[in-house]
C-alpha positions, 0 to 999 in steps of 0.5 A, spaced: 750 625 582 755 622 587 759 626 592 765 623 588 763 626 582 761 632 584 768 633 588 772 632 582 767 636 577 769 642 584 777 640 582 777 641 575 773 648 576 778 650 580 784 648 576 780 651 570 780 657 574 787 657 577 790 656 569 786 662 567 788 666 572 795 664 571 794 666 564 792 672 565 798 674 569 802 671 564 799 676 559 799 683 563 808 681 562 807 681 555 809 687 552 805 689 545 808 696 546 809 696 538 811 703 536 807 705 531 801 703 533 798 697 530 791 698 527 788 692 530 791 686 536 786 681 536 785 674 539 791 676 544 791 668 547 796 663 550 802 665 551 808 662 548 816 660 550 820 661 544 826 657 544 833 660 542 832 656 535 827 658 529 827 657 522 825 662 517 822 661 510 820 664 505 818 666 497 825 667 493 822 675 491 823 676 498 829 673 500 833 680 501 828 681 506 829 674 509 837 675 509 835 681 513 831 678 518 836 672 519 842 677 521 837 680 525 836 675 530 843 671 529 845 678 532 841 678 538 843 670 539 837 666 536 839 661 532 836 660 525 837 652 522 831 647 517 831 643 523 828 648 529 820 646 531 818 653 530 818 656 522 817 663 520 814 664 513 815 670 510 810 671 503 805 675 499 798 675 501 793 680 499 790 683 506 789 690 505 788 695 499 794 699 502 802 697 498 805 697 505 799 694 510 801 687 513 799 681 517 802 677 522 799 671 526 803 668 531 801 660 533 805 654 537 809 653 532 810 659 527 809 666 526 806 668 519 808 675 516 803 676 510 805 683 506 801 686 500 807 687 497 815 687 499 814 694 503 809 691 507 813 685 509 818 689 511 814 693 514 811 687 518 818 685 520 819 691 523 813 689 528 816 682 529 823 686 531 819 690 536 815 684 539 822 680 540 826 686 543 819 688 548 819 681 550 826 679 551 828 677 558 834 673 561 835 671 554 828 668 554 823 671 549 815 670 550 810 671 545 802 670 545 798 667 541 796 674 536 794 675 529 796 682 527 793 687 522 796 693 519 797 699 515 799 706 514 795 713 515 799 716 509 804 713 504 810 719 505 813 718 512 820 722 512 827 724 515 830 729 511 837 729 513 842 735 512 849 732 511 851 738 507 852 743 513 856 737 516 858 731 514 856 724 517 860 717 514 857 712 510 855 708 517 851 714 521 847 713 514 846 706 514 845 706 521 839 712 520 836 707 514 836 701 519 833 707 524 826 709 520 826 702 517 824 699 524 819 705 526 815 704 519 818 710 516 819 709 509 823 715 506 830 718 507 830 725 504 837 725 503 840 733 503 846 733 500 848 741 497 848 747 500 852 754 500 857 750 506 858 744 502 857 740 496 856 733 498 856 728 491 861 726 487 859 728 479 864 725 475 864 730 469 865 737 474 871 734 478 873 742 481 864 740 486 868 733 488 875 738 490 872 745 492 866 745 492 866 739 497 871 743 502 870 750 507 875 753 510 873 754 518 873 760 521 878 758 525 882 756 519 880 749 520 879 745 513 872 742 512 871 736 508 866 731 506 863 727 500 860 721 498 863 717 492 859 714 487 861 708 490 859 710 498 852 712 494 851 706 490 852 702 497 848 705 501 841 706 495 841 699 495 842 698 502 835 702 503 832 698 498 833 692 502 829 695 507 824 699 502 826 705 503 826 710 499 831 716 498 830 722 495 836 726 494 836 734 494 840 738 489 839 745 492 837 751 485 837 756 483 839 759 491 843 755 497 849 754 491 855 758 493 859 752 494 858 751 487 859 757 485 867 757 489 867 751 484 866 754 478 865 762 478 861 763 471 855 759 474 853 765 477 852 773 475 858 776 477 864 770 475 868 773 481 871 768 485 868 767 492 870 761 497 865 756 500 861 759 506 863 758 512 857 761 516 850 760 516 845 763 513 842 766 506 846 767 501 845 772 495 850 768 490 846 764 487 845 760 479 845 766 474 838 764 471 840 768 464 846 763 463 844 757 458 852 755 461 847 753 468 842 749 465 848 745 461 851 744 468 844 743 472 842 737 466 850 734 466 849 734 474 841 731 474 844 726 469 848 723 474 844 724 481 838 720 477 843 714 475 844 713 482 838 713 485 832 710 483 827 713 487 821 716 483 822 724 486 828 729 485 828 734 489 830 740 487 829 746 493 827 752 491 827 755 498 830 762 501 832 765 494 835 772 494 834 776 487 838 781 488 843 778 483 838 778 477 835 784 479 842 787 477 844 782 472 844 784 464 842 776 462 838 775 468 833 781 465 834 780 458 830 773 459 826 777 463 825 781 458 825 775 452 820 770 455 815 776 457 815 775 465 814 781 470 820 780 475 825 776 478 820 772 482 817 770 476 824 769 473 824 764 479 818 760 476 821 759 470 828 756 472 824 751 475 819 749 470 825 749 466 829 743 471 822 740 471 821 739 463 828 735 463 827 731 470 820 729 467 824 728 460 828 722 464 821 719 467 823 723 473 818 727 478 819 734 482 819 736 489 820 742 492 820 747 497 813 751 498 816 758 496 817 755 488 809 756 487 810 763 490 809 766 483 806 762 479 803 754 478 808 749 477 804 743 474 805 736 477 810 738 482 810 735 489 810 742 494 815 741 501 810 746 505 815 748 511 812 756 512 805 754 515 799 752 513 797 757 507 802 755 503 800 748 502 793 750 501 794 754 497 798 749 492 793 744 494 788 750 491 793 748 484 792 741 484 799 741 486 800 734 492 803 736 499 808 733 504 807 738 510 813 739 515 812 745 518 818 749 522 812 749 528 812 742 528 817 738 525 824 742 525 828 737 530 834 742 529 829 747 534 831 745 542 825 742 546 822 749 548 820 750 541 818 743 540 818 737 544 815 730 543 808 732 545 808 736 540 811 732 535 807 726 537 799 731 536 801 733 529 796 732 524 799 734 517 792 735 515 791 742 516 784 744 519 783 750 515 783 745 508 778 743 505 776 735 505 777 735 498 784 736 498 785 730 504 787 726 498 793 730 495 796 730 503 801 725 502 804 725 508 810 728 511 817 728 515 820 731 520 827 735 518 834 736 521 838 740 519 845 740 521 848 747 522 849 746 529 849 738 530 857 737 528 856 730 530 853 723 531 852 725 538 848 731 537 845 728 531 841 722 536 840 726 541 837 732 537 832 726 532 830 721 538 826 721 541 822 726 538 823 722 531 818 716 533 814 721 535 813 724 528 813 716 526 807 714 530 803 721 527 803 718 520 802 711 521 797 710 526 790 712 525 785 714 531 785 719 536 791 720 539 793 719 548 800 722 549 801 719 556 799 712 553 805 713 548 809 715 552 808 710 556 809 705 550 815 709 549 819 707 555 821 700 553 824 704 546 830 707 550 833 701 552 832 698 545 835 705 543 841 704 547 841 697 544 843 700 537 847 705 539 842 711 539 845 717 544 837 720 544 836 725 548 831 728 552 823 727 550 821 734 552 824 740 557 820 737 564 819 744 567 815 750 564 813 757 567 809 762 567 808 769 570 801 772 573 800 779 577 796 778 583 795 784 587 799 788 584 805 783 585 808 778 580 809 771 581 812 766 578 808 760 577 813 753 575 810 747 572 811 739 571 811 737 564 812 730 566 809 725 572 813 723 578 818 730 577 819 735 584 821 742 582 827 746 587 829 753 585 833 758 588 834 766 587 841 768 587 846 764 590 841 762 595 840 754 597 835 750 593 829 750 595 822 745 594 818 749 589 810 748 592 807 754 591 808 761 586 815 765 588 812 772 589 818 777 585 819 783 589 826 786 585 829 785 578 831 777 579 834 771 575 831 765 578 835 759 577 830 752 576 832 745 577 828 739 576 829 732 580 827 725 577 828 719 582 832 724 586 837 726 581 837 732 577 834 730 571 835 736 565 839 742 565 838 748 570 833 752 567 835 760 568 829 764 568 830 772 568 825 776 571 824 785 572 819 789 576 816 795 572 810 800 572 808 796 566 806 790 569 800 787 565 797 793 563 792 793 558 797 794 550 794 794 543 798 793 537 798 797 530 799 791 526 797 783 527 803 778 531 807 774 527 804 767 528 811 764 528 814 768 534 808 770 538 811 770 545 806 771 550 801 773 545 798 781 548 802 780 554 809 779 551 812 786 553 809 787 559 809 780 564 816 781 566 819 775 563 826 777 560 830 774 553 835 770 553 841 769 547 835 764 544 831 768 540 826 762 540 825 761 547 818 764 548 820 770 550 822 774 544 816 777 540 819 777 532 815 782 527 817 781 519 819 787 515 814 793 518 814 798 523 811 795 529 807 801 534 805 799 540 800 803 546 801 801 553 795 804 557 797 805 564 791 804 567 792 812 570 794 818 569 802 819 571 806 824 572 811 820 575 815 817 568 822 818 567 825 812 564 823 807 559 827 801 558 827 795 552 832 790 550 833 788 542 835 782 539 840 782 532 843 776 530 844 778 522 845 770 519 837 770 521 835 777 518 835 780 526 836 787 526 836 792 532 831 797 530 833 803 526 829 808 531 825 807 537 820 813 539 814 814 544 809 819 545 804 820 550 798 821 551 792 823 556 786 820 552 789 816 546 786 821 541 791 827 542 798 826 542 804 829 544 811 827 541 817 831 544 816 829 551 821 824 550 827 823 546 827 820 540 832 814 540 837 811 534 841 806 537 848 805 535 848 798 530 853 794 529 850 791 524 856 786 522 857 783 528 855 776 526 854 773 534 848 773 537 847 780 541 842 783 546 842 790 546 839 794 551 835 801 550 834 806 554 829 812 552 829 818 558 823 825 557 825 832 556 821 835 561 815 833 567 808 831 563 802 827 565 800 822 561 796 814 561 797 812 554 805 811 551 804 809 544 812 806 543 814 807 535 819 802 533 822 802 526 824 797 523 832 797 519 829 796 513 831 790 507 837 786 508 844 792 507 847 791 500 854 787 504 849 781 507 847 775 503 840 776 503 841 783 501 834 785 499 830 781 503 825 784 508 829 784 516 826 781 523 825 786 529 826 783 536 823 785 541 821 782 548 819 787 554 818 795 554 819 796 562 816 803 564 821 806 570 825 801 570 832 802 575 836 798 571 840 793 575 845 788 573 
């Protein structure tokens, strides 16, 4: 071979090497950051410059969907004409089993969106909407050579949006279906009546669009908000566009004073009572033995199902106060009637009821998990919220579930309950289910209900960016990586910013925690996110870098802020700390914890951390209609114990009451006990204050004694008093430290 040939044969291999490399280096700035993720990204290749001109087309049965992305990218500056270089092609193609799966091939000169049906093309331009916004710079967009195949993990993907406690226009409405549209969400679960407020105008019961509709605050301001039939129709067809569904909620037989203040002889006591103005639970409800109700309710469905076309109505069915019924002459004579046991069974057959009219109409149920407490409910779709055991055991019956756990999906819950993290790792399929029962998992949504969220700013910043998180755990398969989520996620925010979203903060960036080394505690501090420097101060000193554990040597609150890029990143976090002699001893409990407020599990009352006016803060330890006991081994005998401190938490809305008597006995070797060492406590109970309150209980001995074990008996208030709206129902205990010689300083 001559010299000449070699040498150009050496030019073009270092021009092939270059060009690949400097391929390579265009493809590590393109951004495939698609959330959800993708099923497959394959045949990722040259990269492309797009010009600001594209041409779309596409089959006559997709042209809503068309007229959408056209607006879409006019909006953003792209220019749509027959005459550009580059084509877009919406069309059907059969790719996957799945109704929604979708395929898109980007080439030199068109990109091809493929869907199994019309769903699954919305579902593939809401990817190529991502692809375009992650890829846009300067008003240039670059794209590569891609072919991608995708489908859903589950088919039921919702928000349930509250807009009975608080209203929100028909442009928030619209603006959130554009929102689930573009993360793959497919289901606007849409709750439009409460005890606060009725929210859909029903032409044959004017006094629902008048009063109903209508609060009075308990400032004196009037509260008001409806949707017209026109508003509804509008917006139903809008989210058809987009192939979302809405599911709208009319609440039954409970959560109806607002109907009620309408119309009084829907209820058991006809007596005239207004729209409620708090929250809660309320006891008047539907009176299920007045035939006057179940007109009412079928006037009512027959309207809501004329406009909305979706397959579901749900119909509640949650937090169903019975002490009405049970002192109802009609309520008992149905009982009496039909055979049934009680009213919980009364329940049941209010329900059935409303289904076998709904199905009349060719429509299906769902409902909240309680509405199968007391007896199978054939074919309807069980909402299960309260835990696992509830949607196994409609599983158990046949019954398909949609999972919405408040562990995991209550957005209205602040970040120090549930943050994206854990939003982002939920699995609606619980562990303890059985594989056959995998199928009837429909799917499941995330909820926000709005009793604190009076506004669109708090609403954004409550659902984003924890939402996309919720989005991705039920589109995508394989395992999950957080950190390489969160990585995807960071491009999103500007998007967000883009469409108007005023998100909020992904997780609190710093947790704590105490331990007892040596007999002194320290508080250790953590950061929850990369690239965070955690400063603190005690009292009114000055902040100070957090390197090590902060030994507490008194009773202190510590204040922390975080910092990100050297500004303070989230609120100061005040953590309240008390020394006592009952730090980390060893405590045994009467009965078992409550799964939902666990706290710090067999340490919550002695690791020194002190409750806030948040009862969901980690700290309060929450015990459900009993009495609680509690044994505290102090490792010795004492003869040094001369006070017990403890606080209780009573927030009535939520059923929180201070216990109805508190008393210790002591013992030397936990078989024999003496119960006059020290006074029994009943403490004062303001029971109707409606604020949230801590109240603070100190317990002092008669008499000297030597003792090890303290056993503490706690008694709970007993059922909900007759004056409260969930009169009979079971009451919260909330405690969070018993301190053993506590000198209390404020």
């Amino acid at each position: 071979m001559s010299l000449k040939k070699i040498l150009k044969i050496i030019f073009l291999l270092f021009i092939s090497i270059y060009s690949a490399e400097a391929q390579v280096e265009k493809l590590k700035s393109v951004n495939l950051g698609i959330i959800p993720k993708p099923q497959n990204i394959v045949n990722v290749g040259e990269l492309l410059s797009w010009d600001p001109q594209i041409h779309v087309s596409f089959e006559k049965e997709l042209s809503d969907q068309g007229e959408w992305l056209i607006i879409f990218l006019k909006e953003r500056g792209i220019q749509v004409s027959s005459k550009a270089k580059k084509t877009l092609f919406l069309s059907k193609k059969k790719i996957k089993q799945n109704n929604e799966s979708y395929e898109i091939k980007i080439n030199e000169d068109s990109v091809w969106i493929h869907g199994n049906s019309i769903a699954g093309v919305s579902r593939g331009i809401a990817t190529f909407q991502q692809l375009l916004l992650l890829n846009r710079k300067d008003e240039k967009i670059s794209l590569p050579v891609t072919k991608i195949i995708d489908e859903p993990k589950f088919s039921h993907r919702g928000l349930l949006l509250d807009c009975a406690r608080h209203y929100f226009d028909k442009k928030t409405i619209l603006k959130y279906i554009d929102l689930l549209a573009f993360y793959k969400m497919n289901t606007l679960h849409w709750h439009l009546t409460e005890d606060q407020g009725w929210r859909i105008e029903i032409d044959k019961y004017p006094k629902l669009n008048s009063i109903a509709s209508s609060r009075i605050e308990p400032n004196g301001d009037i509260y008001k908000g409806i949707y017209t039939k026109e508003d509804i129709r509008e917006i139903v067809e809008y989210a058809l566009k987009k192939n979302i569904t809405i599911i709208p909620e009319i609440e039954l037989p409970g959560h109806s004073q607002a109907v009620i203040a309408a119309y009084p002889a829907l209820s058991c006591k006809k007596e005239k009572i207004p729209v409620a103005n708090d929250w809660g639970v309320f006891k008047e409800i539907y009176c299920a033995g007045n035939e006057d109700v179940f007109m009412f309710l079928e006037d009512v469905f027959t309207e809501v199902i004329e406009l909305f076309p979706s397959k579901y109505i749900h119909i509640g069915g949650d937090e169903v106060p019975k002490i009405r019924w049970e002192n109802c002459q009609k309520c008992q004579k149905r009982i009496h009637d039909n055979g049934l046991l009680d009213e919980h069974q009364l329940q049941n057959y209010f329900i059935k009821r409303i289904q076998k009219f709904l199905n009349s109409k060719g429509r299906e149920i769902i409902g909240w998990d309680e509405i199968i407490e007391d007896g199978e409910i054939s074919g309807a779709l069980i909402q299960s919220w309260r835990g696992v055991e509830h949607a196994i055991k409609g599983l158990e019956a046949g019954n398909s579930v949609i999972m919405s756990p408040t562990s995991h999906s209550y957005l209205d819950y602040d970040l120090k309950s549930i943050d994206l993290k854990k939003i982002y790792l939920f699995d609606p399929i619980p562990s303890e289910s059985k594989s056959r029962f995998h199928d009837q998992i429909l799917g499941g949504e995330c909820n926000i209900w709005t009793e604190h969220v009076p506004n669109v700013k708090v609403l954004d910043n409550k659902v984003f960016p924890r939402m996309i998180g919720m989005a991705e755990a039920l589109w995508s398969h394989g395992m999950r990586n957080f950190e390489e989520f969160n990585f995807r996620l960071q491009p999103h925010y500007e998007i967000l910013e883009s469409l108007d979203v005023k998100y909020g903060e992904s997780m609190i960036p710093i947790s704590y925690n105490t331990v007892f080394i040596k007999n002194q505690l320290f508080l250790q501090l953590f950061s929850k996110e990369k690239n965070i420097n955690i400063k603190y101060k005690k009292g009114e000193s000055r902040l100070m870098n957090y390197n090590h554990p902060i030994l507490i040597k008194n009773n202190s609150i510590i204040k922390v802020q975080a910092y990100k890029n050297l500004k303070p990143y989230g609120d100061i976090i005040k953590i309240p700390l008390t020394i006592h002699d009952g730090l980390f001893k060893d405590v045994e409990y009467s009965c078992e914890l409550n799964k939902f407020y666990p706290a710090n599990k067999e340490m919550a009352l002695v690791d020194g951390k002190i409750g806030s006016l948040d009862f969901r803060d980690g700290n309060w330890q929450g015990f459900f209609g009993k009495d609680v006991e509690v044994v505290i081994d102090l490792g010795h005998p004492s003869e040094n114990l001369y006070e017990l401190v403890m606080n209780c938490y009573q927030y009535v809305n939520s059923w929180i009451f201070i216990p109805k008597s508190i008393s210790v006995e002591t013992s030397m070797d936990k078989k024999l006990w003496v119960k006059n060492n020290f006074i029994k406590f009943f403490p004062k109970n303001n029971e109707k204050n409606r604020n949230r309150r801590i109240q603070e209980i100190k317990i002092n001995p008669v008499k000297k004694f030597k003792a090890q074990y303290l056993k503490i008996i706690i008694e709970n208030y007993g059922k909900v008093p007759q004056w409260h709206e969930a009169a009979g129902s079971d009451s919260w205990t909330f405690l969070d430290e018993v301190q053993v010689n506590f000198n209390f300083r404020k």
